[in-house]
N, C-alpha and C positions, 0 to 999 in steps of 0.2 A: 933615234934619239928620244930621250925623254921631253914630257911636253906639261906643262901645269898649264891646267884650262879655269879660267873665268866665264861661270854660265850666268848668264843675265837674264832675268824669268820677266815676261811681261806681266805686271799682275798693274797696270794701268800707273794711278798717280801714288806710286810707291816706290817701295826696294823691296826686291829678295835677291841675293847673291849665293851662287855656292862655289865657291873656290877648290877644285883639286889639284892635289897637288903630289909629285912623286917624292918622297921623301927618305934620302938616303941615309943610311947606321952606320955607324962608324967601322962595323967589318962589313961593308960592301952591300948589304941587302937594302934593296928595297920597298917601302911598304908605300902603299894610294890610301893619301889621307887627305880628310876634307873639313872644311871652315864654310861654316855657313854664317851670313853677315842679314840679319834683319828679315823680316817678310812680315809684310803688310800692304795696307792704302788705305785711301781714306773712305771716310763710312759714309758720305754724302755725294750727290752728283753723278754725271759720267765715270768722273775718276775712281771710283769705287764699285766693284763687283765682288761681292764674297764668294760666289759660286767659282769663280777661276783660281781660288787655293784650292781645290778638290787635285785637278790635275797638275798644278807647282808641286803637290805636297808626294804628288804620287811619283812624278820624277825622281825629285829628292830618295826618296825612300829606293827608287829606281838603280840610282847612282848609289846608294851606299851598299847596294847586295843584301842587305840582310849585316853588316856588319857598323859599329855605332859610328852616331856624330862626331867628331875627334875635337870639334871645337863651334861652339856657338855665339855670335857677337851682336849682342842688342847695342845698336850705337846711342838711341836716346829716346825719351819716353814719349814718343808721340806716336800716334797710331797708325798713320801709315807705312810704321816702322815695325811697331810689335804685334800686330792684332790678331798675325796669322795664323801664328802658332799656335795660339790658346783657341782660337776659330775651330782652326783644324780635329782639337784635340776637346773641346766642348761641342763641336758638332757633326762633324766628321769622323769620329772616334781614331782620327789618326795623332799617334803619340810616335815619338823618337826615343830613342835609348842615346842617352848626351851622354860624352865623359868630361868636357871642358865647355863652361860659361862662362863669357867675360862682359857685365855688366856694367854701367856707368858707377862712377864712386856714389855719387848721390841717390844710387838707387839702394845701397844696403840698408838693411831697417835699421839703423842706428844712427844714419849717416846725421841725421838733423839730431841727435841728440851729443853729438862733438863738434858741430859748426851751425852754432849759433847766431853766427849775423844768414848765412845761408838759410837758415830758418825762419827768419823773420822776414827775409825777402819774398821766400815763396809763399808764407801766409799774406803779405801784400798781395803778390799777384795772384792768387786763389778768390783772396775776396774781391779785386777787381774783378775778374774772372764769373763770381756768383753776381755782382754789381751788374755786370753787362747782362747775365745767361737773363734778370728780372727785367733790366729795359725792354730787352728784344722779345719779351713775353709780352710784353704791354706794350709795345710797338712793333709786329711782325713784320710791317709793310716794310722796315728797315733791315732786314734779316733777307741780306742778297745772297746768290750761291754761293758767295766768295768769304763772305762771312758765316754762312754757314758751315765750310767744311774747316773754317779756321776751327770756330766755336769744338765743333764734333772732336777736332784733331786734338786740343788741348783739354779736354774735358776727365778734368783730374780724377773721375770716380773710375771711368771708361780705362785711362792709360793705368791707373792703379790695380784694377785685377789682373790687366794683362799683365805688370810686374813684376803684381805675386805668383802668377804662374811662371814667369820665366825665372826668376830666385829660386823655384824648386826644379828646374827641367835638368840640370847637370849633377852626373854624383861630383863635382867642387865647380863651385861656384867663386869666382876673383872678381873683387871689383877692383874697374881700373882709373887710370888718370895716369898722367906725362909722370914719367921717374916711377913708377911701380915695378915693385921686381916683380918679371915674369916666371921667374924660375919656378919650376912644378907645377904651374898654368897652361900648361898643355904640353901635348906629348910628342912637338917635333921634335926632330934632331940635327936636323940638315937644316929646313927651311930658319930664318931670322925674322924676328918680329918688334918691332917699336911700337909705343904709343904715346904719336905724339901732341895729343890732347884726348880730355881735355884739362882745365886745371884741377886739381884736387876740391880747392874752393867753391864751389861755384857761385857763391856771394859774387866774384868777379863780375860774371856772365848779365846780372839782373840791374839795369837799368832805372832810371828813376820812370815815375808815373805819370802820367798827368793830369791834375786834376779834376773829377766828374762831380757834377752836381746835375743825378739823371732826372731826379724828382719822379720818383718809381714810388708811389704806392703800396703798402705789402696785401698782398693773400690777403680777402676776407673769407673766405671758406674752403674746405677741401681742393673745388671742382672750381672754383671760382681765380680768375688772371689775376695779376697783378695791373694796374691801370699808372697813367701817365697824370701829376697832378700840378697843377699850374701856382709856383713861389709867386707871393705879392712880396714886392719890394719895401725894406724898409723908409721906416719915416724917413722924409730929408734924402734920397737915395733918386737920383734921376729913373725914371723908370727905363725910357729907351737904354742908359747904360744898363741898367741890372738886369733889361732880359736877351738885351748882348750875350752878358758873362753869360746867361741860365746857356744861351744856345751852343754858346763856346764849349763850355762845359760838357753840353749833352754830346757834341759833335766830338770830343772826346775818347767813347769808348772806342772807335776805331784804332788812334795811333796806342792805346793802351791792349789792345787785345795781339797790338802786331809785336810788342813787345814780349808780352807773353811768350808768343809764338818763337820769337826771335831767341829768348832766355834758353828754352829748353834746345833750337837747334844749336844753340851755341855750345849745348854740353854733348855735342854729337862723340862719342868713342870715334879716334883720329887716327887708322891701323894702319903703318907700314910694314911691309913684306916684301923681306929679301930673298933669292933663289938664284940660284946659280948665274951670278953678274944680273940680274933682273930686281928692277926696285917696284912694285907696285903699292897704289895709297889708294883706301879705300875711307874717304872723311864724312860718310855718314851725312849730314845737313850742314856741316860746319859751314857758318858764316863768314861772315868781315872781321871782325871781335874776334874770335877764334883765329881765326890765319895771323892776325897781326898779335896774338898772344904766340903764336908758334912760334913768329919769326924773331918776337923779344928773347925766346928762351934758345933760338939760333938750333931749331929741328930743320928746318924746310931744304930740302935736298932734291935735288933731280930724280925723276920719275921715268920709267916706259909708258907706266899705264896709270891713269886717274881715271874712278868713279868722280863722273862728273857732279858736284854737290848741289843738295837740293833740289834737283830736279831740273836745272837748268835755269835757278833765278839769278838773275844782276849780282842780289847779294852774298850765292855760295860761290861764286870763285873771285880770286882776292885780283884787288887791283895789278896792272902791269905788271910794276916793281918787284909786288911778292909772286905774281905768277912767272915771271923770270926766273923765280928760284928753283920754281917747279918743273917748270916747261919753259927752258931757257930756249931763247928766239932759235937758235943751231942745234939742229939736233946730233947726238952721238951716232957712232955707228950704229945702233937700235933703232929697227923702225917704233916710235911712238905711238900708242895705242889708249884713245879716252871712249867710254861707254857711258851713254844718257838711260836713265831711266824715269821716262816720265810721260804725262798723258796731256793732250793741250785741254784748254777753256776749264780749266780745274781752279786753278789759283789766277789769280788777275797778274797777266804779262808772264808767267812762268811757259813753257822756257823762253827766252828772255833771246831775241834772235843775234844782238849784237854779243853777246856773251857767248852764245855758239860760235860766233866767225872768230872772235877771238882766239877761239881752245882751237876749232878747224883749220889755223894758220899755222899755230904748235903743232899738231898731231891728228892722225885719221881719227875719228869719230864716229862710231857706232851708236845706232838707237835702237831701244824694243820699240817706239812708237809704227805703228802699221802691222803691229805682228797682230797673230789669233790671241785673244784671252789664252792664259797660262803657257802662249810658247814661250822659244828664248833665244838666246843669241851667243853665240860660245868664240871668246877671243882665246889666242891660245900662245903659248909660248914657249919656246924649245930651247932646255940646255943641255 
């Protein structure tokens, strides 16, 4: 019998997936086609090794024979998502022959020139974004690994070329969101595919900020930091209160950088895939916000297999209620099958242990963690 494999690459605190899949024509024949979902990690710390895309990317290329990518899925711009490709292909001179890219809607170069309040949000969070990059220049000592591979992962200049490379890897290129017609977006025929996030808007996704007053100094020279400058309170203004506020404030860039962080997993590409009675979701970083936008728009449906999100934190798989939806307490005839892809002491608490006994009460649980740099882990599925 035919069998569509899920390869799971270890490339540390990231994703790389490649999906094959046997895909049958409507007079009987059929052809081995494959969807690749993401390949990256992060550029800081343990969790990141750029030297183990060499051999990910040599597999890949392994598994296609010599014949193209049939479909590419950047779920969302953050770098342990997209870096690898363009890695690969600026420094390892390996490039792919794409015929289907499905990019996030907010990634087309126009997108902020039709969604406008989405626009105005992410210049909010960009200059929050350059607000913090000048503190933590003028204060290193505050610059832990945890915030450093945040800082690295959202570093708008960093996920922007990677982008623009991936805008150009496919001959068509679709941006998606929930309700997109897929039609001539890729070339199964058999296999079905949803997407069920994220929203088209992403104004949704970005939260409010909260207020910093870093008292950052600018640049006096080339070569020269940014320094830390101490507010005198005004006339009549207690001083114990105002230099409260100053520390409140300063103490700030944290829950604003997690926001950041949080906006962009939120606009993770959310892909279901059907195959012969087999439901597989593969949700990219998708959060809290995101799960509870799916289940508003009434997507969330029983699964075999879930890419467990973000890496195994608290906040990528949704409470009980909505993981009920997913991974209902009874399972069906099908054995259920969930795959972690993540690297510990990267992110603070990821993976997140009570959030694993959860998914491993639903369904077997497979991790790359313990494997070699660029090996993998192949679930598989027979219809």
């Amino acid at each position: 019998m035919a069998k569509l494999r899920v390869r799971v690459y270890n490339v540390r605190f990231g994703d790389a997936v490649l999906v094959t899949i046997p895909d049958r024509a409507p007079n009987g024949s059929v052809a081995k086609r494959h969807m690749l979902i993401d390949v990256g990690n992060v550029l800081s710390g343990a969790g990141g090794a750029d030297e183990l895309f060499r051999p990910v990317l040599a597999d890949i290329q392994k598994q296609l024979a010599g014949q193209p990518l049939d479909l590419y899925v950047m779920t969302h711009e953050h770098l342990d998502h997209i870096q690898g490709l363009f890695y690969g292909a600026e420094k390892l001179g390996v490039r792919f022959n794409v015929t289907h890219a499905w990019l996030t809607a907010s990634a087309a170069p126009d997108y902020y020139d039709t969604h406008p309040e989405a626009k105005r949000k992410r210049l909010q969070m960009e200059a929050a974004y350059e607000q913090i990059a000048q503190f933590l220049r003028a204060a290193p000592e505050l610059e832990t690994p945890y915030v450093r591979a945040l800082m690295h992962n959202n570093n708008p200049r960093d996920t922007g070329q990677c982008v623009d490379y991936l805008r150009s890897l496919a001959q068509k290129t679709t941006y998606v969101h929930r309700g997109v017609d897929l039609t001539g977006a890729h070339p199964f025929q058999e296999a079905q595919f949803e997407v069920w996030a994220p929203e088209e808007d992403t104004a949704d996704y970005y939260r409010g900020l909260v207020p910093m007053a870093l008292a950052v100094s600018p640049d006096s020279g080339a070569s020269a930091l940014p320094g830390l400058t101490e507010p005198l309170p005004p006339a009549g203004v207690d001083a114990g209160a105002f230099y409260n506020l100053v520390e409140m404030r300063r103490r700030g860039y944290g829950s604003n950088l997690l926001a950041i962080d949080r906006a962009a997993n939120n606009t993770s590409v959310v892909v279901s895939l059907e195959w012969r009675g087999w439901r597989l979701l593969f949700p990219g970083d998708a959060e809290y916000r995101s799960w509870k936008m799916m289940e508003q728009h009434g997507v969330l449906q029983p699964v075999q297999f879930l890419k467990i999100s973000h890496h195994g934190s608290h906040n990528g798989t949704p409470d009980v209620e909505l993981l009920d939806k997913v991974l209902p307490p009874r399972a069906g005839r099908r054995r259920r099958r969930a795959v972690l892809s993540t690297y510990p002491d990267t992110y603070g608490g990821v993976p997140d242990a009570e959030t694993l006994a959860l998914i491993q009460s639903r369904c077997a649980v497979t991790s790359v963690e313990g494997l070699t740099d660029g090996a993998y882990v192949d679930i598989e599925f027979t219809g």
